[in-house]
N, C-alpha and C positions, 0 to 999 in steps of 0.2 A: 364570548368570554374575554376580559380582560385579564394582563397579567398584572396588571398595575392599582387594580381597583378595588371596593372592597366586595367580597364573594357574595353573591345574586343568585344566581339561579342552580338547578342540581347539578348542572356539568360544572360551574364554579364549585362547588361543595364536595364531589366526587373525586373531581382530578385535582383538586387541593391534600383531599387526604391520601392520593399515589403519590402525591409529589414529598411530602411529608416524611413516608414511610419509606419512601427511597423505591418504589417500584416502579416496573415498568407499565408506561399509561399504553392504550389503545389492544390491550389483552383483555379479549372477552372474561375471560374467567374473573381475573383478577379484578376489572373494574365491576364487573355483576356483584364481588364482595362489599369493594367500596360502595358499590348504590347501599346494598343491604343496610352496612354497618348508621349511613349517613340516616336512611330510614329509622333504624331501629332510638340512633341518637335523638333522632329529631322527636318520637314517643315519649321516652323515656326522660327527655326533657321539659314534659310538661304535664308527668307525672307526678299529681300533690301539688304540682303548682301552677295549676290552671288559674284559680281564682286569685292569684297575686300578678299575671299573668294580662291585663285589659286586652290586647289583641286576641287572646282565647274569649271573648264573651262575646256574647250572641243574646239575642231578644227573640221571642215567639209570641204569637196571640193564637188564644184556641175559642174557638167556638163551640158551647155546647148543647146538647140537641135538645131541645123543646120534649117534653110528655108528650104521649101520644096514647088516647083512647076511644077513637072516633071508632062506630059499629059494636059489632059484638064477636063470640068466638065460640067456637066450639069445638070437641075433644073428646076422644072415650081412655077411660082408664087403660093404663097402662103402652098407650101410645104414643108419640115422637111429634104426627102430623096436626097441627094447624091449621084448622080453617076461620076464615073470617067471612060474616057481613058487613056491608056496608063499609066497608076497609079499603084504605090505600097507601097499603105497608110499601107496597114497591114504585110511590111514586113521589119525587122528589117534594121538598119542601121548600119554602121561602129561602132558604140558604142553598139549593139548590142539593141537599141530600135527603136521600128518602128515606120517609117516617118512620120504618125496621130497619134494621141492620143486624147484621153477623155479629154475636158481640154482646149484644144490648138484653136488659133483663126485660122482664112480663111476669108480672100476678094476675093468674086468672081467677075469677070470680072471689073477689077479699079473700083469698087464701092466704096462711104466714110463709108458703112455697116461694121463691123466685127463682124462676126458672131462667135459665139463659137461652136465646135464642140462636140457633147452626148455621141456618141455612133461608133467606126471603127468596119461595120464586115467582112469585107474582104478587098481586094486589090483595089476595084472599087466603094465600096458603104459604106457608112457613113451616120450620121445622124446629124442635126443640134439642137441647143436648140434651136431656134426659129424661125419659117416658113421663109420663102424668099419673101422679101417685093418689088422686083423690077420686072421687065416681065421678061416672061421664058429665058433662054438664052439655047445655046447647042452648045458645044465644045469649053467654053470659057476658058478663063486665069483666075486663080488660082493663088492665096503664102498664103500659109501655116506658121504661123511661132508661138513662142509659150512666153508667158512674165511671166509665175507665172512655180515655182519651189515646188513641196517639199524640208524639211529641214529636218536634223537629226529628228530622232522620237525620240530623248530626246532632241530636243531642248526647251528652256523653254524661251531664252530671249537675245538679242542679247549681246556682251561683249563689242562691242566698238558702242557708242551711236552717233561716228562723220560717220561712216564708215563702209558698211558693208562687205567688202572684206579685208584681211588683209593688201592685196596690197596698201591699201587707195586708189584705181585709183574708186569704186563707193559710192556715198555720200547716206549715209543713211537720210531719214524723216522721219515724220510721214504722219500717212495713209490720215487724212484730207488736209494735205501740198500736200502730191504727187495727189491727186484727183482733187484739184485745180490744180496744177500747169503741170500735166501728163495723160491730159483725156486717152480714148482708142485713142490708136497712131497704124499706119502701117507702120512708118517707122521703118526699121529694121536697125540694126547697132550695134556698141562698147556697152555696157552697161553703162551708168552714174550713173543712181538716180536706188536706191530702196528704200523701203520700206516692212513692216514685217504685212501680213494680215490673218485672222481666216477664215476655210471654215469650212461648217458646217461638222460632222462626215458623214465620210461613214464605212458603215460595222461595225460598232463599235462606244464606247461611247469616241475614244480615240481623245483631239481634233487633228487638223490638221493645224500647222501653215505653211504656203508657204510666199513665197519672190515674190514680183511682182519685176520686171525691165522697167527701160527704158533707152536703146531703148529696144524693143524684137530683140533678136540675130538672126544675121541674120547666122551665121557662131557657129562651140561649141570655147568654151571659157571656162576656169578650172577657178574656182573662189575658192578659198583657203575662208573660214570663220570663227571665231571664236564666242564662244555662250556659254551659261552660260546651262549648265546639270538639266535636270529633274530628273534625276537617282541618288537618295540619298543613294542609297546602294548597297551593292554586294555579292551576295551569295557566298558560298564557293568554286563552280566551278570557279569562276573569271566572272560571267553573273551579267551585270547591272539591277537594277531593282527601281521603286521608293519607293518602301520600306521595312522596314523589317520586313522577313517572317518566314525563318525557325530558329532556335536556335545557328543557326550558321553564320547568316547573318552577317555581317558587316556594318557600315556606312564607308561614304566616307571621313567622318573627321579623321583626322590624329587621332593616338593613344594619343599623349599627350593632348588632346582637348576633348577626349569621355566622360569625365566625366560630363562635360557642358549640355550636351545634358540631361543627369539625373538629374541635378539641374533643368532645364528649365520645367522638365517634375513636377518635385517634387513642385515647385511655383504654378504651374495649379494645381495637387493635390489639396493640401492645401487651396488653393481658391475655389476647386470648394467644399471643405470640411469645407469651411465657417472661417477657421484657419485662418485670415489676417495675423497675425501678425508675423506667422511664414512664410506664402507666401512669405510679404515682405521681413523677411531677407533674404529667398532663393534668391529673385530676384534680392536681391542685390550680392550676390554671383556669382549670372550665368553674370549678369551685368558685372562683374570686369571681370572675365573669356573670356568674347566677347570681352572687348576692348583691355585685353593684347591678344587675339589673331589677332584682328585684326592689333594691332602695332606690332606685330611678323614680319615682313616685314622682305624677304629675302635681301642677298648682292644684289645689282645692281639696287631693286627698285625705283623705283621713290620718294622721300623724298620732302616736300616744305621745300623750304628756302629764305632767304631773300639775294638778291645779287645785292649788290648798281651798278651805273654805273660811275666804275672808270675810262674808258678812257678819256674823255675830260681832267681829270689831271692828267695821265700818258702823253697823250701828249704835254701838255703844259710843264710839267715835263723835258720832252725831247728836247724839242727845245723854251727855256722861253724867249730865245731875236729874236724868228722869224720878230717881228714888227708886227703878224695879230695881230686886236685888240679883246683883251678877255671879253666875257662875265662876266668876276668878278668884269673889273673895268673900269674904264674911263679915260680917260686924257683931263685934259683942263675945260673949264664949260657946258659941254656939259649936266653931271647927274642936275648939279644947274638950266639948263634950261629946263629940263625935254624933250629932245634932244633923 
């Protein structure tokens, strides 16, 4: 750490806001608050404003799993179990994932049922979430195909709010639009419509945001995405993480911007230290800080502006004795007769 530089890593960030607040550094307690507070800043600042944000964005490619109805199946009413012939649910594909998964829907023998599948344990047997509601069938037809994705494990939120592929070619909604408009479908095909839905945690408390599609892919397809980072910070090996841990972490905001994040921490301070008055002026500080960062806007961005519509007299300009008659003016008593 320098004293003379601009603040870098979290022990710069931490012992900036003791020194601020007039306490005493190298007290366990004390500094465990300041990590907190700088954490909680460093969230909270990129809160709504990820997508104004370019260091929050991130890109992903997904791959989506090929149809699959090689063999046939069979099943007695009202059971769970899965059997296949001539089946190789549990073994990998040209992408090197295999042809069932946990996850993934199945219509057995053209039924308007699509069941989802629990559990592949081998080649031939699988398991269903929910019993088989129609009479036993044996050595029927099967398609296998699969419409919800994982997404980056730092995905936090999609970046383009029209579209979820970069390609523009599928049109993003929301989850209650696509439910109405996308029930459970089996036709498989191109992808158009997604949407962005929560499954509960597995193995962990970490959530789990996945992409439904429609159609579900009948064929893989490289879907290019881009999405807004849960990963606030970076440790010193160059490993993403969502926040800072060791005294050497870094956040992901630019250097000339790090100090923002110390003000923002140092207003919660103060507030929560009952100080208004001094909160306030920090907040006004961190305030001016966010909006010249956010009008920081590099060359090429996108700018609004106001850009009138000068061709109609550019052409008229161009050709004023054509004889078409012009929107500006009249001839004759055509305006006096309201004509």
């Amino acid at each position: 750490m320098s004293a003379t530089s601009q603040l870098t890593d979290f022990s710069d960030l931490f012992t900036d806001l003791q020194n601020r607040v007039r306490v005493q550094t190298s007290v366990t307690a004390t500094e465990n608050q300041a990590k907190r507070y700088i954490n909680i800043a460093l969230q909270d600042m990129h809160l709504g404003f990820g997508e104004k944000f370019p260091w929050a964005h991130r890109t992903g490619q997904l791959v989506t799993q090929p149809e699959y109805s090689t063999g046939t199946v069979t099943i007695t009413q009202g059971s769970t179990a899965l059997s296949g012939a001539s089946t190789l649910w549990n073994t990998n594909n040209n992408f090197s994932v295999t042809n069932m998964r946990a996850g993934g829907r199945i219509v057995i023998d053209g039924g308007v049922e699509i069941y989802e599948i629990s559990s592949v344990t081998d080649d031939t047997n699988a398991v269903l979430t929910a019993a088989f509601v129609k009479s036993d069938v044996s050595a029927a037809s099967y398609l296998y195909f699969e419409d919800e994705y994982d997404l980056a494990s730092d995905f936090l939120r999609p970046l383009d709010l029209q579209n979820f592929d970069t390609n523009g070619d599928i049109d993003l909604i929301g989850r209650t639009e696509f439910r109405l408009r996308y029930p459970r479908s089996k036709t498989t095909g191109k992808p158009l419509v997604a949407t962005i839905i929560d499954r509960v945690p597995s193995g962990g408390t970490t959530p789990r945001r996945r992409v439904r599609l429609w159609k579900p892919t009948d064929i893989a397809f490289l879907i290019p995405y881009s999405y807004i980072t849960s990963n606030l910070a970076t440790s010193s090996a160059g490993v993403a993480q969502a926040n800072l841990s060791a005294d050497t972490d870094e956040p992901i905001v630019p250097l000339h911007g790090r100090h923002a994040i110390v003000y923002h921490a140092l207003a919660n301070w103060y507030r929560d230290k009952k100080d208004d008055a001094r909160s306030l002026q920090v907040k006004g500080e961190y305030t001016d800080i966010i909006l010249r960062l956010v009008g920081d806007q590099e060359i090429g961005s996108s700018r609004p502006r106001f850009q009138p519509r000068i061709s109609p007299y550019v052409r008229r300009a161009r050709k004023p004795f054509r004889g078409r008659r012009s929107g500006r003016y009249t001839t004759g008593s055509s305006f006096d007769e309201i004509r």
